[in-house]
C-alpha positions, 0 to 999 in steps of 0.5 A: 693071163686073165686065168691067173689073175683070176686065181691070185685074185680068189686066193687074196679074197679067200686069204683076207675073208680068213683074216677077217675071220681070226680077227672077229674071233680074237675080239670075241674072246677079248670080249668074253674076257673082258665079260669075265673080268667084270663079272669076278669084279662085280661079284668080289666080296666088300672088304670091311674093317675088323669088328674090333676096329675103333678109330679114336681121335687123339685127345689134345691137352689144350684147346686151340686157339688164338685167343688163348694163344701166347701172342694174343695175351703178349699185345694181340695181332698190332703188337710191335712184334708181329708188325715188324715181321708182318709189314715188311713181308706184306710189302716184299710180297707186293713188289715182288707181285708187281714186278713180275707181272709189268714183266709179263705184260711186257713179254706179252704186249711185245709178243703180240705187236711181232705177229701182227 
């Protein structure tokens, strides 16, 4: 019986050492591969543009700026037509603004008093 187990015990250890075997080996060429592949990387020649390629800037017909604008030579920027649009949005963003976050700081304070 001792016999056996000796022999089933050599065969697992001469089993596992082979594994062990093939393993380090497998790493070995994924190493030797992985060398190989940052080597050719490395050495791959730099890809340059054509001599005879010239980036150009598109030409722009007119300047821009505000001063020179439509709406500067109309009343500039406190003119009746931009406050208007401008103080309505301005105060729709504000509310809106405020409101979201009252409601989050609700959630957040009513979540915080339930897990004390």
């Amino acid at each position: 019986m001792e016999m056996e187990n000796r022999s089933t015990a050599d065969s697992s250890s001469t089993q596992s050492e082979e594994d062990q075997r093939e393993t380090h080996e497998e790493e070995e060429g994924l190493l030797r591969k992985n060398e190989q592949w940052l080597w050719d990387w490395a050495s791959r020649p730099e890809h340059l543009p054509p001599k005879e390629f010239v980036f150009r800037h598109p030409k722009q017909s007119t300047a821009l700026s505000i001063r020179k604008s439509s709406m500067m030579k109309r009343g500039g920027f406190f003119s009746s037509e931009i406050l208007v649009v401008v103080l309505p949005s301005l105060l729709l963003t504000h509310l809106l603004t405020l409101g979201l976050g009252i409601y989050i700081g609700k959630r957040l304070a009513t979540s915080s008093t339930s897990n004390i």
